[in-house]
C-alpha positions as CSV (number, residue, x, y, z in Angstrom):
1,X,0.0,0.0,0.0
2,X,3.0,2.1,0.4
3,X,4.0,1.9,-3.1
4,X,0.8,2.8,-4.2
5,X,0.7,6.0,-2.1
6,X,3.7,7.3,-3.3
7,X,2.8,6.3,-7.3
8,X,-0.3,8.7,-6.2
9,X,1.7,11.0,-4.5
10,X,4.0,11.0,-8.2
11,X,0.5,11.4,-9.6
12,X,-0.9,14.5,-8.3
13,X,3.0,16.2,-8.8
14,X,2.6,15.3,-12.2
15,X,-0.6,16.5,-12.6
16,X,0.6,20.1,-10.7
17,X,3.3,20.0,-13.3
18,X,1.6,19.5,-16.4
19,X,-0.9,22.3,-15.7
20,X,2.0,24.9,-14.7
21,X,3.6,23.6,-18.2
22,X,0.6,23.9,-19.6
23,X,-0.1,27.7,-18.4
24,X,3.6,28.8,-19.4
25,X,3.4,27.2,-23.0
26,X,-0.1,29.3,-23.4
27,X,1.8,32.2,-21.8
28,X,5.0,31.8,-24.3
29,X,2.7,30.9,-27.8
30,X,0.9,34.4,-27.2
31,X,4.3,35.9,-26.3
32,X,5.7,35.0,-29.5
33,X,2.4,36.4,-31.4
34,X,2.5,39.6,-29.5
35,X,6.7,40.0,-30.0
36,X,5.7,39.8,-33.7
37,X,3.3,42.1,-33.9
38,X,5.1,43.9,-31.8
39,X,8.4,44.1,-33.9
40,X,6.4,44.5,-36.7
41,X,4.4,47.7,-36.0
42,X,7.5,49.2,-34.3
43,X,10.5,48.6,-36.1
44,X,10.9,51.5,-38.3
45,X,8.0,53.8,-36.2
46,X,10.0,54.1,-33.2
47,X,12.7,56.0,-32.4
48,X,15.0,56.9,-29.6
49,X,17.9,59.4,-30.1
50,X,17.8,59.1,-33.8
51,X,18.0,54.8,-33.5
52,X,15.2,53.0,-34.7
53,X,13.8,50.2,-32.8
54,X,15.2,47.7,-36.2
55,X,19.0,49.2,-35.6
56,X,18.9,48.7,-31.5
57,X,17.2,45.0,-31.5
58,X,20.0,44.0,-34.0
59,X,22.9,46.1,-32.6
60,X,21.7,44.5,-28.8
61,X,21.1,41.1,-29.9
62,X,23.4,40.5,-32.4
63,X,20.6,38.7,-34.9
64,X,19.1,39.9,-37.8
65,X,15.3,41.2,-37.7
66,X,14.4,38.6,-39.7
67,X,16.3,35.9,-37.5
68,X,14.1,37.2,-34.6
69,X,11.0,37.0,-36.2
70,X,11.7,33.3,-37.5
71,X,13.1,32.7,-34.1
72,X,9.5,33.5,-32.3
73,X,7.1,32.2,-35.3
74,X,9.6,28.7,-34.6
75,X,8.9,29.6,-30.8
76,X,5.0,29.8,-31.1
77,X,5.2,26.8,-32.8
78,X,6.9,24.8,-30.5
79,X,4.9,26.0,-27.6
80,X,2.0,25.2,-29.1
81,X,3.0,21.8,-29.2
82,X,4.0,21.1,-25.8
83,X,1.2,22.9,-24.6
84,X,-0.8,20.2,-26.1
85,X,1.5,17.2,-25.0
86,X,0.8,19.0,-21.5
87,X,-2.9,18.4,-21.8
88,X,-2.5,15.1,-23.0
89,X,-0.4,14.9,-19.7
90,X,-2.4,16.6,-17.4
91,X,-5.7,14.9,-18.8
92,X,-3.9,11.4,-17.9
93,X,-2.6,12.4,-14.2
94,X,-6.4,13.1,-13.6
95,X,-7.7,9.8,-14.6
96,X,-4.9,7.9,-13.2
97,X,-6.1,9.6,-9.9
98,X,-9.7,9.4,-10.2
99,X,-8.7,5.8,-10.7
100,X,-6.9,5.2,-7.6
101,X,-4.0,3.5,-9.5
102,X,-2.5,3.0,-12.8
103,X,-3.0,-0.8,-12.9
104,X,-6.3,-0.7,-14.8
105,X,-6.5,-1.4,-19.0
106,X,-7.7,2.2,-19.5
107,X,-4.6,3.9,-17.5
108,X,-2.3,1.6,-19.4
109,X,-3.9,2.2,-22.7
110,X,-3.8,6.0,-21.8
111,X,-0.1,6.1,-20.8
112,X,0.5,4.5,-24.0
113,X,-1.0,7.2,-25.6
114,X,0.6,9.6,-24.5
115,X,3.7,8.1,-24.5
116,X,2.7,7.7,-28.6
117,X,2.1,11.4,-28.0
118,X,5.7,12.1,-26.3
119,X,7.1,10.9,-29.0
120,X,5.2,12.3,-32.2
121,X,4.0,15.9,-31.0
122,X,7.6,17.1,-30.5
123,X,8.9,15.3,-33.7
124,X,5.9,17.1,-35.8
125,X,6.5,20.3,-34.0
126,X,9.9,20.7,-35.1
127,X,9.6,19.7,-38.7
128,X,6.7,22.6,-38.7
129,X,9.1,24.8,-36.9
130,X,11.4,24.0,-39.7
131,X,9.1,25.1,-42.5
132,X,8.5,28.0,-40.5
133,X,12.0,28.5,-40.4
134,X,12.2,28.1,-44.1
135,X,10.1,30.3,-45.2
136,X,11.0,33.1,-42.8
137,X,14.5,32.3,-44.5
138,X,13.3,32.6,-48.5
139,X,10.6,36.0,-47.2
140,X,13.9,37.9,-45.0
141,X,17.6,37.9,-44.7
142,X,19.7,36.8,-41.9
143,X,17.6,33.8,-40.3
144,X,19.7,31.2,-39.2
145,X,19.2,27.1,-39.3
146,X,17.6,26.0,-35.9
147,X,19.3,24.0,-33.8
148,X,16.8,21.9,-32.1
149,X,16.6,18.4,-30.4
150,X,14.1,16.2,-29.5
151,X,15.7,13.1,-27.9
152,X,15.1,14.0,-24.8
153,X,11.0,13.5,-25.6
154,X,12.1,10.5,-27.6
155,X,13.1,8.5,-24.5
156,X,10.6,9.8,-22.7
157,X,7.9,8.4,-24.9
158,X,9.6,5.6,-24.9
159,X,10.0,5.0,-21.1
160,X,5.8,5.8,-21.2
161,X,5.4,3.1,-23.6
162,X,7.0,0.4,-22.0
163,X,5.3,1.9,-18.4
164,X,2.1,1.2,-19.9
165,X,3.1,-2.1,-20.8
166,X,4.0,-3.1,-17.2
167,X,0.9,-1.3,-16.4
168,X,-1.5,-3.5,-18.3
169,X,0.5,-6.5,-17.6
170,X,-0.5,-5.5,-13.5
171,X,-3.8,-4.9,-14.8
172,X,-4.0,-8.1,-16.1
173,X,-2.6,-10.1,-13.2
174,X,-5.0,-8.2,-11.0
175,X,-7.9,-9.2,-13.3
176,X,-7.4,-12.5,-13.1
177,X,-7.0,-12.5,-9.3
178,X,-2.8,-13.6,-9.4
179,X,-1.6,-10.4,-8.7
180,X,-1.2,-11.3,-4.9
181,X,0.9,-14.7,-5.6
182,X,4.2,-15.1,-6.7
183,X,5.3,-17.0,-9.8
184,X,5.3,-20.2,-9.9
């Protein structure tokens, strides 16, 4: 019973987690939207001491206008896409604990999911990031090739997926009432 009050315990931290991700990926997309705007209405209307808003981003940051404004459209994207995985996330933490535990054929078949999910969203988000990217690059000068990685929610997804297969194996032995004996 131990165990299971800490998996539960794990539960409701992921579940705290995944909403706070959540919020700051929603927070960071509309960032991204408003910087662009932003940038686009300003860069040549304001001006301070005779500098233009266009020569003090670049001269500051060291990029190009057009590598910022790829560098936030490729931003909003990616946000986006977590902020979804973090739903996905959030939406299984809830069930598992409404559930009790994870051993039951819908909470494996969920973690699988999303573990599907862990893998895909951030692989699809950065190829749209990269079109993003590319088209930012053939419309303005100056925007640089993104240097993005996603193995980290590669193995992630992959540690889900094989968690939701010892999940509906313990499912399984709990169903048919063997759970409680050793093997034989």
């Amino acid at each position: 019973m131990k165990t299971l009050n800490t998996i539960q315990t794990l539960s409701r931290i992921g579940k705290v987690i995944s909403t706070i991700i959540f919020v700051c990926c929603i927070v960071g997309f509309f960032g991204c939207i408003v910087g662009i705007i932003c940038m686009a209405l300003g860069m040549e209307a304001v001006k301070l001491g005779g500098v233009t808003l266009k020569g003090m981003v670049e001269s500051e940051s060291g990029m190009t206008t057009g590598n910022i404004y790829a560098a936030m459209a490729c931003g909003a994207v990616l946000c986006a896409g977590e902020a979804v995985l973090a739903k996905f996330a959030e939406r299984y933490f809830t069930r598992e604990l409404a559930a009790g535990t994870p051993f039951t054929p819908e909470g494996a078949k969920e973690l699988r999911r999303l573990g599907i999910l862990a893998i895909c969203i951030p692989i699809g988000t950065q190829i749209a990031a990269e079109i993003v990217r590319g088209i930012f690059a053939q419309v303005t000068a100056g925007v640089e090739p993104l240097d993005l990685s996603i193995t980290g929610s590669v193995s992630i997804g992959v540690m889900l997926l094989v968690g939701s297969l010892l999940c509906k194996h313990a499912a399984e032995l709990i169903r048919a009432g063997t759970a409680s004996q050793p093997p034989q």
